[in-house]
Structures are given as structure tokens and as C-alpha cells.
N, C-alpha and C positions, 0 to 999 in steps of 0.2 A: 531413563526418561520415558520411552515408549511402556512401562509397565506400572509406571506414576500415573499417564495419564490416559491409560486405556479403562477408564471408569468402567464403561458397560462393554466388558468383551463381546464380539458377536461370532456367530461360527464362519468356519473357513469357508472361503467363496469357493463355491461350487464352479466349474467352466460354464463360462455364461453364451450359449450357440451365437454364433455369427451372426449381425446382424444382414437385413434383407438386402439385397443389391442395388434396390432402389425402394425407399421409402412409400409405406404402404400410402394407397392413394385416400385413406382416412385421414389420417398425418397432419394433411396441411402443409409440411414441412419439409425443408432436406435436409441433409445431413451436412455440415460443414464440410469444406473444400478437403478431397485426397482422405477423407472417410476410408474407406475402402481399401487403399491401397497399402495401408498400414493394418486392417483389421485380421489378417492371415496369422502373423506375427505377432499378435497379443497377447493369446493363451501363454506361448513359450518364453514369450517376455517377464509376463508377472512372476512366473517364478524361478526366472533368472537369478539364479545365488548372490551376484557379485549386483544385480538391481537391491535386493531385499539387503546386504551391506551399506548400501548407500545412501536408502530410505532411513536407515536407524541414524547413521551419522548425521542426517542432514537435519533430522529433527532438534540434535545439538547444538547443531549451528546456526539454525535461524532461532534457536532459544538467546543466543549468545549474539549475534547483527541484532536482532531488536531489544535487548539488553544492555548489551555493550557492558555487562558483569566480571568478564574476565577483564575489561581495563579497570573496572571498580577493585576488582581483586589484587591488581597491578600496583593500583595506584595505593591500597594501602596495608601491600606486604613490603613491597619494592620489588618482588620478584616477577619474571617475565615468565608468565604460564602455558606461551603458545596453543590456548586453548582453539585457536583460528584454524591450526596448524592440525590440530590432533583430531577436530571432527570435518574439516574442509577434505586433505586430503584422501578418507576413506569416499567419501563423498563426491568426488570428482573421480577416483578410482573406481566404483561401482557405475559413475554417469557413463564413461567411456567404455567401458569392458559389458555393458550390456544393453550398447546402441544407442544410448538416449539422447543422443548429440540429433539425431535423424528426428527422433521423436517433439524433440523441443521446438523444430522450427515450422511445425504442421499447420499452425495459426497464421491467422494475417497478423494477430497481434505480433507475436514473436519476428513473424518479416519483418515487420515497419521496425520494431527496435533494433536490428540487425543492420537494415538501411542507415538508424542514424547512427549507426557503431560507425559503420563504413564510414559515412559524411562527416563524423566527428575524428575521424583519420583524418582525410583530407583535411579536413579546416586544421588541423595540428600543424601539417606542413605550409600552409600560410600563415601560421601564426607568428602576431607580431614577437612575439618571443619564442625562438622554437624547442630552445631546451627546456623553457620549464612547460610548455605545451607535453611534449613527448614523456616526460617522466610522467608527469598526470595521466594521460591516456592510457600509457603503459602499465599501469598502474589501477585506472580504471577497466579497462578489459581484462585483466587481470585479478581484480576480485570482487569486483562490482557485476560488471556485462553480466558474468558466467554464471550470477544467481538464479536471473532466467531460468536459466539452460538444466542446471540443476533442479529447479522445483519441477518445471515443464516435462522435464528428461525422465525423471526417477518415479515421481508420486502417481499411480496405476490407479487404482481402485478404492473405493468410498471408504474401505476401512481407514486405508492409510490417508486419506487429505481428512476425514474426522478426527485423527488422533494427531493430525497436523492445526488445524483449527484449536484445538485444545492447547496444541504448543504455545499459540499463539495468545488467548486466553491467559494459560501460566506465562505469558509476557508482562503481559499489561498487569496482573497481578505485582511482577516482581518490580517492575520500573513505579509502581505508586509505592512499595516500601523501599526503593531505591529515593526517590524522590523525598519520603518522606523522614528518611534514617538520617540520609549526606544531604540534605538541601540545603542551601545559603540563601542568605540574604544579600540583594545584590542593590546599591544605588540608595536612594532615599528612600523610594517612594516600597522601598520592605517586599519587594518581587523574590519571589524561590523559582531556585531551580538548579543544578546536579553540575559541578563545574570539573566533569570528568568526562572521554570521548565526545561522543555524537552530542551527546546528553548536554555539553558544553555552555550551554547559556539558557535561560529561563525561552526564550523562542524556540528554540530548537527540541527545547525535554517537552513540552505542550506540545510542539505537534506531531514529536511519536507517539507520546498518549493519545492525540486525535487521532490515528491509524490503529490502535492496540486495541483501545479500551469499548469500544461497539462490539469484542468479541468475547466478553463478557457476559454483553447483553445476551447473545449465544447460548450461553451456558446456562442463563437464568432463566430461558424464554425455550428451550428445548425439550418437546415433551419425552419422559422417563429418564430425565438426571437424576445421577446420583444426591440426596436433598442435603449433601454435606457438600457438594461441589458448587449445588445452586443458592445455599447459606451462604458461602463462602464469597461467592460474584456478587451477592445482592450487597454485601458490605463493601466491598472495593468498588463496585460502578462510582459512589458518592465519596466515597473515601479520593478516589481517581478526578471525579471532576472538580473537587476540589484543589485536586493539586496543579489541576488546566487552567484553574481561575486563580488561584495564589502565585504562578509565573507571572500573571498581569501580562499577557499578550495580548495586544489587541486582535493579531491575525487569527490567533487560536480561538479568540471569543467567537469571531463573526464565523469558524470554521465550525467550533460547535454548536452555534446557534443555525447556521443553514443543515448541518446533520442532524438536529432537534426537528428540525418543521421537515425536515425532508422522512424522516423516520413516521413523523407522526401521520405525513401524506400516504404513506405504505401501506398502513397500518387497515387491515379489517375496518370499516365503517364504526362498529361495536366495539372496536380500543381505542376510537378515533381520541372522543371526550375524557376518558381517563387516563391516556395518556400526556393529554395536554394541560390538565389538571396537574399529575405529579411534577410537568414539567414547572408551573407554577411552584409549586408548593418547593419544587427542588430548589428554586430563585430563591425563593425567602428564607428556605434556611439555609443555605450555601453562604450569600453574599453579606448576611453579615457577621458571618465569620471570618471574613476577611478583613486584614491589617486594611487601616486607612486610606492608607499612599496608594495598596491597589487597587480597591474601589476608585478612588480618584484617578489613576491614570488610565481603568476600562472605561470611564465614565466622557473620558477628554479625549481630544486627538490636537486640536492647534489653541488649546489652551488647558493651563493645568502648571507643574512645576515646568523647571529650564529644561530638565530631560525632556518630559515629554511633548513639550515642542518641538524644542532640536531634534529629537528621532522623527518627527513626522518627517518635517521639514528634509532631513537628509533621505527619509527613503522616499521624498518625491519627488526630488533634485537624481536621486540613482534609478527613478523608474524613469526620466525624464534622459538620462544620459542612455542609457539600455536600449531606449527604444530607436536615440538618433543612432547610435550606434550598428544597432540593426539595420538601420535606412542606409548610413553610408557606407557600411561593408555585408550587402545581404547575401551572397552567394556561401561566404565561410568566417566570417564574425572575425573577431580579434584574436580569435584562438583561444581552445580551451583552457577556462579558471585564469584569464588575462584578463576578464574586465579588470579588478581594481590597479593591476599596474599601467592597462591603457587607460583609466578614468585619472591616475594620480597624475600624469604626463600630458593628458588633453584636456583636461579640466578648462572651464572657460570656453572652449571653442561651441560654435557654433550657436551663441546667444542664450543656452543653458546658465544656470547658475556657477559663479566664477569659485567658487570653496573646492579644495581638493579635499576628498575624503579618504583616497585610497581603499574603500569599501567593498563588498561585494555588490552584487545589483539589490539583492533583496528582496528579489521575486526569482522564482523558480524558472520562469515562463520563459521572461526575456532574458533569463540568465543562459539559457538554452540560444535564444535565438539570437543574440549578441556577442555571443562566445563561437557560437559554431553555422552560422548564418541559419536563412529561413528553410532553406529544404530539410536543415537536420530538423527544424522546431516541428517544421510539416511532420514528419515521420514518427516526430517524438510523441506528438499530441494523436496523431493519429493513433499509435499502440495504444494511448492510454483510454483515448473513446472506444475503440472496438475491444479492449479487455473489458470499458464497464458495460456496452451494449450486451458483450457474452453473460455476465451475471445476469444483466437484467431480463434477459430472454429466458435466463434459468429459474427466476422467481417466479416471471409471469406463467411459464410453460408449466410449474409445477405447483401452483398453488388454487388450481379446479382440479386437480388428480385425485384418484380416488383417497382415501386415506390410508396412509401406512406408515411405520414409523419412519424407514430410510426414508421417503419421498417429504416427510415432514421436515424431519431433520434437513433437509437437501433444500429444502424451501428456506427454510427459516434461518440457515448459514449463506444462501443467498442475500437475502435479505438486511442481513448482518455485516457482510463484507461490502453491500452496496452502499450501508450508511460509511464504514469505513473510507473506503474510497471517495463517496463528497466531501465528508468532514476533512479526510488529508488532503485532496488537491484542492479545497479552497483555502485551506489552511496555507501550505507551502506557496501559496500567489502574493505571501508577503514574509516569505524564508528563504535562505539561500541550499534548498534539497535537490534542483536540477540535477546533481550527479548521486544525488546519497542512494542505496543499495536499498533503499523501501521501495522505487518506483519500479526497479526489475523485478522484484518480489512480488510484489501486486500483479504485474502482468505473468510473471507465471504460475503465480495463486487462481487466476483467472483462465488459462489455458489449462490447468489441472481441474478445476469445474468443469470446463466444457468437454475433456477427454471423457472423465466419470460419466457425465451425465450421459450422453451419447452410447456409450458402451457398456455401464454397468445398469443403466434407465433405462437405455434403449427408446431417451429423450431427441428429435434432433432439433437444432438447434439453427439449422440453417434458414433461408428468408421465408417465408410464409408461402403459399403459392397461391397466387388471386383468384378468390371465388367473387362470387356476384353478389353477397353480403357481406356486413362485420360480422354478423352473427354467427354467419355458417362458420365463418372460415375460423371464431374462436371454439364451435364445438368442436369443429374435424382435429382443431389442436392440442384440445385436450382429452381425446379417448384416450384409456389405457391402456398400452398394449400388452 
């Protein structure tokens, strides 16, 4: 895997001297919290035997979570390939055996999701069902939680989270010929999408594309790619967002229509108009390549066929239930992945709509916050704003620096993963992903930027320190050091 997709090998890191013990007073800036205290121990780290085992595994296994290939493989050999098994537990053997467990928890991000592990225990033991609460948790902490831990834990330096970015890349590559080899046709109205794992329904396969497929854009937009790897992305972007618009999700549309304008807001003043242009031009040849029924179902929401009604209608009646549910049990929710057995049994109460649907909530948000009360949603939402604040300080912070390829690169996979992360959590505000294994991924894709950066930049990253202009205070930010 690592030798697929090390396009441009670069030479071995040199030991890169400690950084200063307090941030030079040009800076502007500190360093994120406990800096320091881990900096001693980094040189002996990175090349820690049993770290560099765990980085190679791990890059298989998050080929294979945002894939989900080995149940494709499953599902049409019949055979069970424990592929989870074979790159998880190197992967978890090399996080433990060279400290990364210490390492993972260095962020606030990482706290806060940690707090809601805790708080999402507790709410298990008031849950109104506590056996199937406890096998879920159990289950979730178990191989969900630890992805975190894993990416945060293992991934050291800019080589390795760029040849992890690339993994990511040949993700969204594989799930659009996934999408497009196995895709069905689902209902009338002619919606595709992949009725195997995660992949499971046309909602679900759009908005792992909304999370993958901006790291393409990566590949395309990264100066000195290989031009066989950046042919390669330029064909699957639209090959991709086609396959986002032929699910006929409405959630995924409005997800990549806010990571469209949010991208083009990014963007250099001088790509502003040409990229709003392709985005045009993308509309019009996209959308009428699409089957009828799914024009007409993006086009409608409470009018259109019987489906697309009734779905409205039911995921307003489950955001509607979600939310009282929240109200009337806010300290620990119904207990984890109970809404739809609390919603089929209380259905009617409290002047909601009287239909039982036994459903999920259908929003990620309040599926968190109904499931496991408001403190876990606090802590949940919380990791997920200070993992994207972490990007965003790392775009801003590096894109007046001087020029050079790594610090470009570092910009511009900023900037990539920041479109990722609007397009997915607007997206999942009308998916049932509160618990899927992309939202630990994310925040520790995000804590592994902010280590690099800090360490191998010698960027920091922490609050600004108040001068008496904006001006000043963004030159002092951006010298090079």
C-alpha cells in the first residue's frame, strides 16, 4: 500500500532540533497546550520499530473503514477475510508498544471525545434498554472510539500523514468504482447506491463520498504530482460527484452544495471566478445525465412522488421526536442506538406526530443528543469545532509563508480536508453517522495536522497573542522561522 502510494518519495527526516521553550516573540503565537512536555520524547518516538509497524498497518485499515471492500469481498465470495483483523491488530500492537495511547490524548479535541466516551457509558447504564445499550458501546469503544487513538497515536511526521492523505485519495477513487461496478437501483424514482456494509443505502454511500472525494481535489491541486496520479483524480472528481447526485440524496446535495461555496470562499481572489464558473458548467453537464426520478426527487422535498413525501414527512416527525426526547431525558438520553425502540413505544406522546416508525432519528446531531443526553452532544460537538478550528488555523497560518513545496502541500491538504469536514457534517445533519467510525477519524486526522505542523513547521498553532493591530499581529504570524 505505502509503496503504491508514495508517488513523490522524499528523503529521510533529518532530527528536527527541539523546538524553543517558549515561542519566539515574532510568532504571535503559542504552541498548543503540553507542547513541551511531550517534545523530549519525539526524536526516540518516530523511530520507534513497533510505531513504524503500526503506521504501515494502519494505512490498510483506514483504506478498508472508508471502503468497506473487504465486506464487498465478503459479500461476493461468501468468504469471511478478516481483513479488520489482519491490519487493526498490527495497528493497535505498534499504538501500545510505542506510547501512542499518551500521545493521542494531547489535544482538546481528543479530551472532549474521550469525555463523551465516558458520558456515552454512563448514559448506557440508564438506558432504557440496557442490554442492547451495553453490547453497542461495548462494541463501539471497541472499534470505533480507538480510531482516534490510532491515527492521533501513530502518524508523527509530514511524510507519513501525506502518504496517508493519498490513502484517502485512493478511497474515494475506490468507493466511486465501487459505487459504480455494485450499484442498484433503489424505489422508483431510479436512486443508486451500494447495498453492502456502511455503503448500505443511497444516503449513506453519498455521504462517504462527501467526506473522501475533496481529497482528490488534493491530488489535482497539489503542486509537483505525479501527472498520471493528477489525470487520474481529474477523471474520478466528476466521475464521483456524479455518483453523489445519482443517490438522489437531498442531504448529500445541500452538503455539497455548502462545500462548493465554501471552497470557492477559500479560494485565492484570482480562482475565485473560475472556479465558480466550472462549478456552473459542472451543473449542466452533470444533471442531465441523470435518470428522471432523480432530478425530480433533488428538485422536491413535500411535493413530488409518494416516496418523496413520506420521507420528508417522516424525517420531520424523527427530528421532531429527537429533539423532545432530548428535552425530556437531557442529562443521558434514552440510551445509546435506543431511539428507534424508544420512538416505536412512545410514538404519540407528547402532541408529536401519532405514526410509529421505529426509525433512526436521521440526524446525526440529535441522534447524539437523544441517545446519550446533552453533556455527551456538548463534548461531542465540541471535538468536532476545535478539530476544524485546528485545520483552519493551519491554512490560515500557512498560506502567507514563504514558498516551498512541503509548506504548500501542508496548505493546500489543509484546505482540502477543511472542504471535507463542511461537506460531511452538513451532510450527516440528515444521516444516521452519530456513531460511524469517520467522525473519530476526522478528529484524529486533525490532531495528526496539528502535531506535524507544530513539530515538523515549527508552526504554532495556539491563540494569537493581542497586539494593538490586525495588521501587525497577521505579519508577526506569518514570519518564517
Amino acid at each position: 500500500m505505502s509503496q503504491f502510494i508514495d508517488l513523490y518519495p522524499e528523503p529521510v527526516l533529518t532530527p528536527v532540533p527541539p523546538a524553543p521553550a517558549r515561542p519566539q516573540p515574532s510568532t504571535g503565537a503559542s504552541y498548543t497546550p503540553h507542547f513541551q512536555e511531550t517534545q523530549k520524547a519525539w526524536h526516540a518516538a518516530v523511530n520507534n520499530p513497533w510505531r513504524k509497524l503500526g503506521v504501515v498497518s494502519l494505512y490498510g485499515l483506514v483504506f478498508f473503514l472508508l471502503t468497506d471492500l473487504h465486506l464487498v469481498i465478503t459479500a461476493k465470495t461468501g468468504f469471511n477475510n478478516y481483513l479488520l483483523y489482519i491490519f487493526g491488530i498490527p495497528t493497535l500492537v505498534g499504538l501500545l508498544m510505542s506510547g501512542g495511547v499518551r500521545r493521542a490524548f494531547r489535544l482538546k479535541s481528543a479530551k472532549y471525545y474521550l469525555a463523551f466516551m465516558v458520558l456515552m457509558i454512563i448514559a448506557t447504564l440508564f438506558s432504557t434498554w440496557l442490554g442492547g445499550s451495553v453490547m453497542f458501546t461495548v462494541s463501539y469503544l471497541r472499534a470505533t472510539f480507538v480510531c482516534l487513538m490510532l491515527l492521533s497515536g501513530l502518524i508523527m511526521t509530514w511524510k507519513e500523514l501525506w502518504r496517508l492523505l493519498q490513502v484517502i485519495a485512493v478511497c474515494a477513487a475506490v468507493n466511486v468504482l465501487i459505487g459504480s461496478l455494485l450499484g442498484q437501483f433503489f424505489e422508483e424514482s431510479g436512486r443508486s447506491g451500494v447495498q453492502i456494509g456502511t455503503n448500505g443505502n443511497p444516503n449513506d454511500f453519498a455521504a462517504v463520498l462527501m467526506l473522501v472525494l475533496p481529497f482528490l481535489g488534493l491530488i489535482v491541486s497539489a503542486p509537483k504530482m505525479n501527472i498520471i496520479a493528477r489525470a487520474l483524480a481529474f477523471i474520478f472528481i466528476p466521475w464521483g460527484l456524479y455518483r453523489i447526485l445519482a443517490s438522489a440524496s437531498r442531504g448529500a446535495m445541500v452538503g455539497l452544495t455548502v462545500a462548493t461555496i465554501y471552497l470557492i470562499l477559500k479560494l485565492p481572489r484570482r480562482f475565485q471566478f473560475p472556479a465558480v464558473l466550472a462549478a456552473v458548467l459542472g451543473c449542466l453537464m452533470l444533471i442531465p445525465l441523470m435518470p428522471k426520478g432523480v432530478t425530480q426527487r433533488l428538485s422536491s422535498f413535500n411535493t413530488g412522488t409518494q416516496e418523496t413525501v413520506e420521507s420528508t414527512h417522516a424525517r420531520i416527525v424523527l427530528l421532531q421526536r429527537s429533539l423532545l426526547y432530548t428535552v425530556e431525558r437531557p442529562l443521558f438520553g434514552v440510551g445509546p442506538q435506543q431511539f428507534p425502540n424508544f420512538e416505536g413505544k412512545g410514538a404519540g406522546k407528547g402532541g408529536v406526530d401519532q405514526t410509529i416508525l421505529w426509525y433512526g432519528t436521521h440526524n446525526s446531531y440529535t441522534e447524539i443528543s437523544s441517545e446519550n443526553g446533552i453533556p455527551a452532544f456538548i463534548c461531542y460537538i465540541l471535538a468536532l469545532i476545535y478539530s476544524y478550528r485546528l485545520i483552519l488555523r493551519i491554512y490560515q497560518r500557512t498560506r502567507r509563508r514563504k514558498p516551498s513545496l512541503k509548506v504548500a502541500r501542508l496548505n493546500r491538504a489543509a484546505l482540502f480536508t477543511l472542504v471535507a469536514m463542511v461537506g460531511f457534517f452538513t451532510t450527516i445533519f440528515f444521516n444516521n453517522f452519530g456513531y460511524m467510525v469517520f467522525t473519530p477519524i476526522l478528529i484524529g486526522l486533525a490532531a495528526v495536522f496539528a502535531e506535524v505542523t507544530e513539530r515538523e513547521f515549527h508552526i504554532p498553532l495556539g491563540p494569537m497573542k493581542p497586539t494593538h493591530s490586525k495588521g501587525a499581529r497577521w505579519a508577526a504570524a506569518t514570519v518564517e522561522p
